[in-house]
N, C-alpha and C positions, 0 to 999 in steps of 0.2 A: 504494500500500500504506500504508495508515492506522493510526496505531496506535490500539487498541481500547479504549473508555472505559469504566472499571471503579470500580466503586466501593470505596473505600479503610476499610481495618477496622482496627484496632489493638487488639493484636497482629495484624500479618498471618497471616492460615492461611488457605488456602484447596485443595479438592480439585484436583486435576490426574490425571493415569491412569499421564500418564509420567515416571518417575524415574528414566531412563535415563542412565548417564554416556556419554560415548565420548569418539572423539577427531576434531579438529578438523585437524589437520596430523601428516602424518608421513614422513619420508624413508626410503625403500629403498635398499641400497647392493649393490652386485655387485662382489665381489675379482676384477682381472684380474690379466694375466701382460703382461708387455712387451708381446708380440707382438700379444694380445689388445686392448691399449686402443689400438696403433697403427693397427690393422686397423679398428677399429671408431670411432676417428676418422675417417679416410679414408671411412666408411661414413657417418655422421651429415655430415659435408662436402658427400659427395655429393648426399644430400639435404636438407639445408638449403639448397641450389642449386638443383635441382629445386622446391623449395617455395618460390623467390625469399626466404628468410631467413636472417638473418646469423647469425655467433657471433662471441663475442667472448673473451679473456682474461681472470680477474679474477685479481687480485692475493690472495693468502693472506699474513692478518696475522704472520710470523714468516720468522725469520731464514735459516729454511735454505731450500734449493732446491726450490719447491714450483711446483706448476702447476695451473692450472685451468682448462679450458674451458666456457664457458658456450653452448649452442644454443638457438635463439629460436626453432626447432621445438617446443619443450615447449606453446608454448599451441597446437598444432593435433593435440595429442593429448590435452589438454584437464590438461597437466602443469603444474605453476609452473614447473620450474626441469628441463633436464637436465643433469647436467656430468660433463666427465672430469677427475680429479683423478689428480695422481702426489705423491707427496711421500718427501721423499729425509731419513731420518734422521742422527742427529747421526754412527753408525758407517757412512754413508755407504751404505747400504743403500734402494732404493729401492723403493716401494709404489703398486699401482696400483688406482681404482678408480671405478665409475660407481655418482654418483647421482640419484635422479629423486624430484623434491617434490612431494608431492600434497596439492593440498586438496581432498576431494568436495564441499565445495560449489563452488568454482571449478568443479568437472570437470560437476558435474551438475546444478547449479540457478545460473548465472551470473547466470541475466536472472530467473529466476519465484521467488527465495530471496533473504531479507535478510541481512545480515552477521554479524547472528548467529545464523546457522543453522550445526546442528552433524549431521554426519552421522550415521545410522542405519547399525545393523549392516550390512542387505545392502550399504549404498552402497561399505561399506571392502572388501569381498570383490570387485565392481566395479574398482574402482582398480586390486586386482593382477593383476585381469584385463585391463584397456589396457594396462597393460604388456606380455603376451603379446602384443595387437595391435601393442603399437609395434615390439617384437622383430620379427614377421612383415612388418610395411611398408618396415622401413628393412634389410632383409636379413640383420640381425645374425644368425648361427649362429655363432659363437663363444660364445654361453652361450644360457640357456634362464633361465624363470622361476626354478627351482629355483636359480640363482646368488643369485637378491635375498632380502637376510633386513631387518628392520627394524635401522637406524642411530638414527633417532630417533622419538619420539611426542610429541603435546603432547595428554595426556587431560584434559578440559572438561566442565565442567556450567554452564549457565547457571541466575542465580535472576532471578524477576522481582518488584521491587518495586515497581513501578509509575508512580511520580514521581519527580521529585529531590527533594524533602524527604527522601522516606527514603531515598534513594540516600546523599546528606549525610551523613547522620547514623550509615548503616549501617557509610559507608567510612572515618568517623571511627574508629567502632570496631576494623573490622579492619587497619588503620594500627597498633592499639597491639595487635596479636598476638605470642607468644612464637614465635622461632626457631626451627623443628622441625631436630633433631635438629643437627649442628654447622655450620648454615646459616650467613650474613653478609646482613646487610639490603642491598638493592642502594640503590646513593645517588646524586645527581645536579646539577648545578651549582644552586647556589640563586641566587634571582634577580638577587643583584648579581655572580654569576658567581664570589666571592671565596674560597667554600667549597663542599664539597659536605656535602649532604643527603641522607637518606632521599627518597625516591622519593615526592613529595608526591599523586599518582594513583592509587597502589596498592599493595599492601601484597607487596613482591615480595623474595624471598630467596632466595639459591642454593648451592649448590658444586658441585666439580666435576663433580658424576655425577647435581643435578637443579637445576631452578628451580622455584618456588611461589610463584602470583602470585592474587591477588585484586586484580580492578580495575573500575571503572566504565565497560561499556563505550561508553557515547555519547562517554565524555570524551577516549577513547582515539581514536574516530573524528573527532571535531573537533576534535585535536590535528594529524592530516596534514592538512594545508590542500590545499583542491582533491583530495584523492583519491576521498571520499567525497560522493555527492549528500547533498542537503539531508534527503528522501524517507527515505536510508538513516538518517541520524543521528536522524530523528524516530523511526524504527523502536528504535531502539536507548535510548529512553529508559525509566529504570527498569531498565535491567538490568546483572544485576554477574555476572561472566565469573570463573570460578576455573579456572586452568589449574595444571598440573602436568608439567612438560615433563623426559623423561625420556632418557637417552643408550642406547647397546647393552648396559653392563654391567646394567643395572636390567631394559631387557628381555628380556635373557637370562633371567636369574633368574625374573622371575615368568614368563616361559612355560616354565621347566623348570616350575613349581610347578602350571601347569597342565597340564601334559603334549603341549606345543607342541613338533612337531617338528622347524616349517619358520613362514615368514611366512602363508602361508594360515592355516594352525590358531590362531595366534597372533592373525590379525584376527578369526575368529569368535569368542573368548574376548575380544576388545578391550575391550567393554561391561563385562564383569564385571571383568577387571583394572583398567580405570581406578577403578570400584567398590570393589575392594580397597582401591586405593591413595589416593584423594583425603581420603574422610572420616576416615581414620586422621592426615592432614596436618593438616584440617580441625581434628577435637581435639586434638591436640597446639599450635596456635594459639592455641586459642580457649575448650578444653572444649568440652565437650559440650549445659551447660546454655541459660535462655536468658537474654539481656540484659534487666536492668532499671535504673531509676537507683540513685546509692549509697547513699541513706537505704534502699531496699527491702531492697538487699543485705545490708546491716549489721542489719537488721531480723532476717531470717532468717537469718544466722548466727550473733545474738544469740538467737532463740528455738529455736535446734536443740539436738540431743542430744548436742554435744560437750560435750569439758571447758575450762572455761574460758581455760584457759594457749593450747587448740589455734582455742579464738574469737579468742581477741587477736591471733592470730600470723595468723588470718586476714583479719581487719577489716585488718590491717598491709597486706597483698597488696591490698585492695581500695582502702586510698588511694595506695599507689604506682602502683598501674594508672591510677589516676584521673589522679593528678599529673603521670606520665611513658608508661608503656606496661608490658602484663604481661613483657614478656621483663628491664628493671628488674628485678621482683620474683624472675623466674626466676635472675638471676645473683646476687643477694642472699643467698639462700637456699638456692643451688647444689641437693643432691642432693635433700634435703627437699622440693623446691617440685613434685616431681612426685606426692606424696602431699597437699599440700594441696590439688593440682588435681582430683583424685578425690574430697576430698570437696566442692568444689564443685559438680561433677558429681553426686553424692548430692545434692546438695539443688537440683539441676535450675537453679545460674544462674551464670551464666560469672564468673571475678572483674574483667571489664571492663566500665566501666557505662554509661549512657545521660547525654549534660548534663543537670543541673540543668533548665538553660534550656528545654530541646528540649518542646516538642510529644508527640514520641512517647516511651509512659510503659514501651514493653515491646516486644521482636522477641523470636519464637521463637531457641531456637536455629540455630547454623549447618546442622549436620548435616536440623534436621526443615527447615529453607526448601527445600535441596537435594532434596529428596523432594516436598511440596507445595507449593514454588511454583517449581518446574520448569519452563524452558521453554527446549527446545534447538530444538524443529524448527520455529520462524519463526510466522506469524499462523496 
């Protein structure tokens, strides 16, 4: 699998058909009862003996009484992960529950799909459907489908730019994004080990209820040494992976908003909620507009139709972005800066800009690549 030789335009634009968001990974979770998860141990036991495969124990990172069992049946039902979990709170109250990690491309293209291939609506409706079969093989009647609702999603779009020049330059940019909503930049040992850092791959922020990450995905792939063939990482060049990984409370909420009543309904909706949610991240990052260098910028906020008190205060946002990163500007300027991000937006260019230095003189915005140079579903 080869990657395909294209010719490079600047600004990149180029047609595509699909603009499809989904999601790439998500775990199912089923509430048991004592009785329930002991029973249905003893049952996954059974067969993981049968199937000559082991299970094993993992430790859960905290302090109270937690358990976890891991079963190595999950890849013959084309699962990542299945496990039973109990975990016992602080009022000594204990909780039980089984979950099963799905990637569709794991489950359905292992060998004929490259790694960043991202699933298609029917493939997510599929998934909850092997789970009905694995319920059926391993004799569990103690629940049924309708127990599993989604625990987590991580909804994806992939863009492709083609080379690492502009991979470079793009991830430069998205590096210096503002913190959407009361996020924390995720950080990492820096190279002498002595401090930590922002996340020098990709542009990743969390809290408790999401993660938002933008990252380069070849770099991510030849960062695990030995996991990835060669074959796959060539595959993956040029292309920058936006993930948006979400917990129960968030999709709870937007399948009430789409009127999801159960995990099936909620995967056939998946496409369009991750669509809700990602480009709304996206501009809150980034804006909306598209990147040019800082003389352009300054250009055209010097020939617009503001007044001039609200030009200075903008030119201001464009060399702290420059000098440091837009989330700077956004604490500077605290409630205000989300009004002068709109009128950047109005005049269609992000206030983060391109180097001096760099070759490339302009990228569409975030939002328009996500739309035309989309590309989830592999060569």
């Amino acid at each position: 699998m080869s990657k395909r030789q294209r010719k490079i335009e600047d600004p990149i634009i180029a047609e595509n058909d699909s603009k499809n968001y989904s999601i790439h990974t998500l775990t199912f979770r089923a509430r048991l009862t004592k009785r329930e998860w002991n029973s249905i141990k003893e049952k996954l036991i059974e067969f993981s003996k049968k199937k000559k495969a082991g299970y094993y124990k993992a430790e859960l990172k905290s302090k109270r009484a937690n358990k976890k069992i891991n079963y190595n049946i999950a890849s013959y039902f084309g699962f990542n992960m299945i496990s039973l979990l109990s975990i016992t709170t602080k009022s000594l109250d204990t909780y039980y529950w089984m979950d099963i990690k799905v990637n569709p491309r794991w489950m359905f293209h292992r060998n004929n799909h490259p790694f960043v291939y991202i699933a298609d609506q029917n493939e997510l409706v599929l998934c909850y459907e092997r789970i009905i079969c694995f319920l059926k093989e391993t004799k569990i009647k103690e629940i049924d489908g309708n127990a599993f609702y989604i625990q987590r999603a991580d909804y994806c779009v992939n863009i492709d730019l083609e080379d690492r020049e502009h991979v470079k330059e793009f991830m430069r940019l998205m590096r210096k994004g503002v913190h959407p909503y009361k996020s924390k930049r995720m950080m990492e040992d820096c190279k002498t080990g002595k401090r930590k850092v922002p996340t020098r791959d990709s542009f990743t922020v969390y809290t408790d209820g999401f993660e938002f990450s933008v990252y380069d995905k070849q770099v991510q792939l030849s960062g695990e040494t030995g996991k990835y063939s060669e074959e796959e990482i060539r595959e993956a060049e040029g292309i920058i992976r936006i993930e948006l990984r979400v917990q129960r409370r968030k999709i709870r909420y937007d399948g009430k908003k789409r009127g999801c009543d159960d995990a099936l309904q909620f995967l056939f909706h998946a496409g369009d909620i991750a669509e809700d949610n990602i480009p709304k991240y996206l501009k809150m990052a980034y804006g909306s507009g598209r990147f040019v260098k800082l003389k352009k910028a300054k250009q055209i906020v010097t020939a617009s139709g503001y007044k001039n008190k609200t030009k200075e205060k903008m030119i201001k946002i464009l060399d702290r972005a420059s000098k440091n990163n837009l989330q700077d500007a956004k604490v500077f300027y605290g409630k205000d800066f989300s009004k002068y991000l709109k009128r950047f937006n109005n005049l269609n260019i992000s206030p983060i800009t391109i180097e001096k230095r760099s070759r490339i003189d302009e990228f569409p915005g975030v939002l328009q690549l996500t739309e035309y140079k989309n590309r989830n579903y592999g060569s």
